[in-house]
PATOR-89605 format. One line per field, with one value per residue (C-alpha): residue number from 1; residue in one letter; x, y, z. Coordinates in Angstrom, 2 decimals, padded with zeros to 5 digits. Example, Ala and Ser with C-alpha at 12.3 -4.5 7.8 and 13.67 -1.06 7.14 Angstrom:
<sites>
seq = c(1|2) $
type = c(A|S) $
u = c(012.30|013.67) $
v = c(-004.50|-001.06) $
w = c(007.80|007.14) $
</sites>
This chain:
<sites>
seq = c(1|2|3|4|5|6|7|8|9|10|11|12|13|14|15|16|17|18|19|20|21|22|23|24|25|26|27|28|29|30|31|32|33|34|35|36|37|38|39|40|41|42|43|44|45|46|47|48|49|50|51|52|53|54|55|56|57|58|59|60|61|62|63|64|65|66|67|68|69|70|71|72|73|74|75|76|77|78|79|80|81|82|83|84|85|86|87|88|89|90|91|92|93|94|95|96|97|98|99|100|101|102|103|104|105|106|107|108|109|110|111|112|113|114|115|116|117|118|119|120|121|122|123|124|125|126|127|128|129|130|131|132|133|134|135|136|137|138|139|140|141|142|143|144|145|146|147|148|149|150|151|152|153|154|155|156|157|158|159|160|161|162|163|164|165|166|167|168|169|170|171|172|173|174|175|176|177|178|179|180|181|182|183|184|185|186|187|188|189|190|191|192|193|194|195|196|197|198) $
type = c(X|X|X|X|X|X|X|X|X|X|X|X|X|X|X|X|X|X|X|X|X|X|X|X|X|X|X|X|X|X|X|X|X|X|X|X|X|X|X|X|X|X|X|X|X|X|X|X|X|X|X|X|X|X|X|X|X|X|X|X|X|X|X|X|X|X|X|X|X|X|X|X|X|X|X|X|X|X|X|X|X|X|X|X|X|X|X|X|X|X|X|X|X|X|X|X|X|X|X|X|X|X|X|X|X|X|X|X|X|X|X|X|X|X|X|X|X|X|X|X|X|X|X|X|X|X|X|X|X|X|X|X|X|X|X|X|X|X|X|X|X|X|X|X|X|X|X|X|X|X|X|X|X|X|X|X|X|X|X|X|X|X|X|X|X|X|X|X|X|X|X|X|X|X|X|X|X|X|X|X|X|X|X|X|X|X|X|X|X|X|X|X|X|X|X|X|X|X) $
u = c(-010.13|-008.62|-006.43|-002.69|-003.42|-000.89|-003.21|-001.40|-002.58|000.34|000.28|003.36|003.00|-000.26|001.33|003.97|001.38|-000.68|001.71|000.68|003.54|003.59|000.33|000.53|004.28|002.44|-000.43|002.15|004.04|000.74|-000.58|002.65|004.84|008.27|010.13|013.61|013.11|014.36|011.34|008.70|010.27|010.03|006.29|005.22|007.20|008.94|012.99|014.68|016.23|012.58|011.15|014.20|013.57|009.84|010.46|012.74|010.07|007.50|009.49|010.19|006.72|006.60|004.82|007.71|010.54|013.34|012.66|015.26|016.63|018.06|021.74|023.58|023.20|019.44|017.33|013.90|011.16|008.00|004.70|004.13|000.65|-002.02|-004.26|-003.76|-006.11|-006.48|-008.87|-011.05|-012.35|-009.35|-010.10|-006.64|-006.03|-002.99|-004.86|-007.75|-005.42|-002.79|-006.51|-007.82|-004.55|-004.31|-008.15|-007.88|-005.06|-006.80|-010.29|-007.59|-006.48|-010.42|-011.04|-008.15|-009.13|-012.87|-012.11|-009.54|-012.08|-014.81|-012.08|-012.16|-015.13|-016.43|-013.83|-015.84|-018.11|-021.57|-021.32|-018.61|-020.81|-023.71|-022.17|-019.75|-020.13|-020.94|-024.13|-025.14|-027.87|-029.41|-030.08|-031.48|-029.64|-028.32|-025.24|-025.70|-027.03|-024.48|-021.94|-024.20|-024.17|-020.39|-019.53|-022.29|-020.47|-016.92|-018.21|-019.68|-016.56|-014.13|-015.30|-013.13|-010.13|-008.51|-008.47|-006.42|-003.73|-003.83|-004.33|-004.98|-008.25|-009.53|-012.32|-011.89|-012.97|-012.57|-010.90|-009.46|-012.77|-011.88|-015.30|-014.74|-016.36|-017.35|-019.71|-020.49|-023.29|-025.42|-025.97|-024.34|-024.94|-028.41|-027.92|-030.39|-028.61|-027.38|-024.00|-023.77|-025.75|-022.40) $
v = c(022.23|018.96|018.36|016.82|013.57|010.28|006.75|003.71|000.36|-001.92|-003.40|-002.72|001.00|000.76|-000.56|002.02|004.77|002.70|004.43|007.34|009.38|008.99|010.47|013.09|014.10|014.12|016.12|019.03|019.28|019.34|022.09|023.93|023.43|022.53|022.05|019.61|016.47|019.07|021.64|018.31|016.73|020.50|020.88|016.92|016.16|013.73|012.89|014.35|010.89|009.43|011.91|011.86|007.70|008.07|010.75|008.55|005.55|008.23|009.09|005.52|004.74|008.67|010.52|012.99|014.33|016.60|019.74|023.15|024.16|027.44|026.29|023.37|022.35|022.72|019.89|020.38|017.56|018.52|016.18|015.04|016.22|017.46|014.05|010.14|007.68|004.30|001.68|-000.63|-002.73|-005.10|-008.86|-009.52|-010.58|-008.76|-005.67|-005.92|-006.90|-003.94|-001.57|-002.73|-001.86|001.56|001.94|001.30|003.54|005.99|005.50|005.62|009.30|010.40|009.36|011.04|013.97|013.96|013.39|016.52|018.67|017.41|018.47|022.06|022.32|024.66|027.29|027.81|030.42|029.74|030.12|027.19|025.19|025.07|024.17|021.48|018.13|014.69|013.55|010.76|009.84|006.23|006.14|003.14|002.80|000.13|000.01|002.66|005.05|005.05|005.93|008.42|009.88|009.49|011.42|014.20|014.95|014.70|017.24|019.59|019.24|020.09|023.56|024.63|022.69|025.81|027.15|023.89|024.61|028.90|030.51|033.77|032.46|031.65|034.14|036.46|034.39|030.73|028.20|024.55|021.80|018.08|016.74|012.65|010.77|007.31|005.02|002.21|-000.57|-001.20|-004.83|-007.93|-008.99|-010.94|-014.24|-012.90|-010.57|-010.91|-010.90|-008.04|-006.03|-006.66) $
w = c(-014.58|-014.02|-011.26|-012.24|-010.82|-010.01|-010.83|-009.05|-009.87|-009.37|-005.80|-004.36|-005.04|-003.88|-000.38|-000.83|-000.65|002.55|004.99|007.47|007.36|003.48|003.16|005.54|003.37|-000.15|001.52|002.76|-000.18|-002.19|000.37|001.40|-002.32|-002.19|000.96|002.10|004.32|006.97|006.58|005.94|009.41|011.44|010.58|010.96|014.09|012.74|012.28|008.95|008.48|008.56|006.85|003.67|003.86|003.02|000.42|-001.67|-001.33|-002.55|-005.41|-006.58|-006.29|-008.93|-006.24|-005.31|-007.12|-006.39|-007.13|-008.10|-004.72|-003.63|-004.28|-004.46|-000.84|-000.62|-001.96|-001.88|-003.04|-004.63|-005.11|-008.60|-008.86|-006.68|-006.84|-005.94|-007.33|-008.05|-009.13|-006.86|-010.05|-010.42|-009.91|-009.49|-005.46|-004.59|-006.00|-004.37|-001.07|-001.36|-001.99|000.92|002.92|001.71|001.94|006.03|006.40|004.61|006.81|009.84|009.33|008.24|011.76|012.82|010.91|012.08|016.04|015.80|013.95|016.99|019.52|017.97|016.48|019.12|018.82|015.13|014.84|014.10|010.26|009.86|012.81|010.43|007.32|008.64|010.39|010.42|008.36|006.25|004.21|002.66|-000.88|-002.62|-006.25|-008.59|-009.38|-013.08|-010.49|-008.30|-010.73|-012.34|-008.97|-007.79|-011.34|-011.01|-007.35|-008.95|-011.52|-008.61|-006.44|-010.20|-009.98|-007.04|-008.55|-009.55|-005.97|-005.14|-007.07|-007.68|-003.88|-005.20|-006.85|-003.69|-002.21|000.88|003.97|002.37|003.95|003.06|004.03|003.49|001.75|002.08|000.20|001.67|-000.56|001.54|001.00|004.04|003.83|002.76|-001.08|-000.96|-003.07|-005.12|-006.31|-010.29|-010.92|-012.50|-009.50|-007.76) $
</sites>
């Protein structure tokens, strides 16, 4: 299965997206389904007029829509899929510029993410201790390779999709684990190197 999944490549949605609170919004509607700027605002800790002015930048950028409410009064927003990609080939300098942007804020709330699940980690019973943490691991590859691998782990990681978006296929006992996926080259480009190796 194939996750519904939003692709921006223009760069000012791309810096539309590179905001905390804008992330954290798309991941609880994604997570938690429909909800008002009131409901997002109560569960992030933020203000409802805060919250409602992010929403409408998320939605002009098409990554939130309203959604049916209850009755007239009640207007609920709802993510427009449960994915957010976009490209990191484009030659084009406000691109690359508006990637890197939303690529830091992104690294800023994985390290977020990682030093809360340190602070708690020991409140986890053995089980979760031993299959969770921090690791990583050197691999020497050109450039084919590395795309070879990056797909074989997308394919691995699209068999759970379904449990993303249908709760009752998840199992007894499973639980939501954020797998991130950081690609990172260890040393500078040696002048060597062919263009194409880039």
């Amino acid at each position: 299965m194939s996750l519904p999944e939003v692709k921006l490549s223009d760069p000012k949605a791309l810096r539309g997206y590179a905001h905390p609170l804008r992330m954290a919004l798309i991941g609880l509607l994604r997570q938690q389904g429909p909800m008002t700027a009131t409901q997002a605002a109560e569960r992030l800790g933020e203000s409802v007029p805060n919250c409602s002015f992010h929403l409408r930048q998320l939605a002009k950028y098409g990554l939130a829509e309203r959604a049916p409410g209850a009755d007239a009064r009640e207007r609920p927003w709802r993510a427009t899929a449960l994915n957010t990609s976009w490209d990191d080939a484009s030659d084009d300098p406000q691109t690359r510029a508006a990637v890197d942007e939303l690529s830091a804020v992104q690294l800023a709330l994985y390290v977020r993410k990682a030093e809360e699940f340190l602070s708690r980690r020991v409140e986890e019973s053995t089980a979760w201790r031993a299959v969770t943490g921090f690791a990583d691991r050197p691999v020497y590859v050109t450039v084919d390779e590395m795309a070879a691998l990056r797909a074989r782990i997308d394919a691995l990681l699209t068999e759970y999709d379904d449990r993303i978006a249908d709760p009752a296929k998840r199992p007894a006992g499973s639980r939501k684990v954020s797998l991130i996926h950081l690609a990172l080259l260890a040393d500078a480009p040696d002048l060597g190197e062919q263009e194409g190796d880039r």
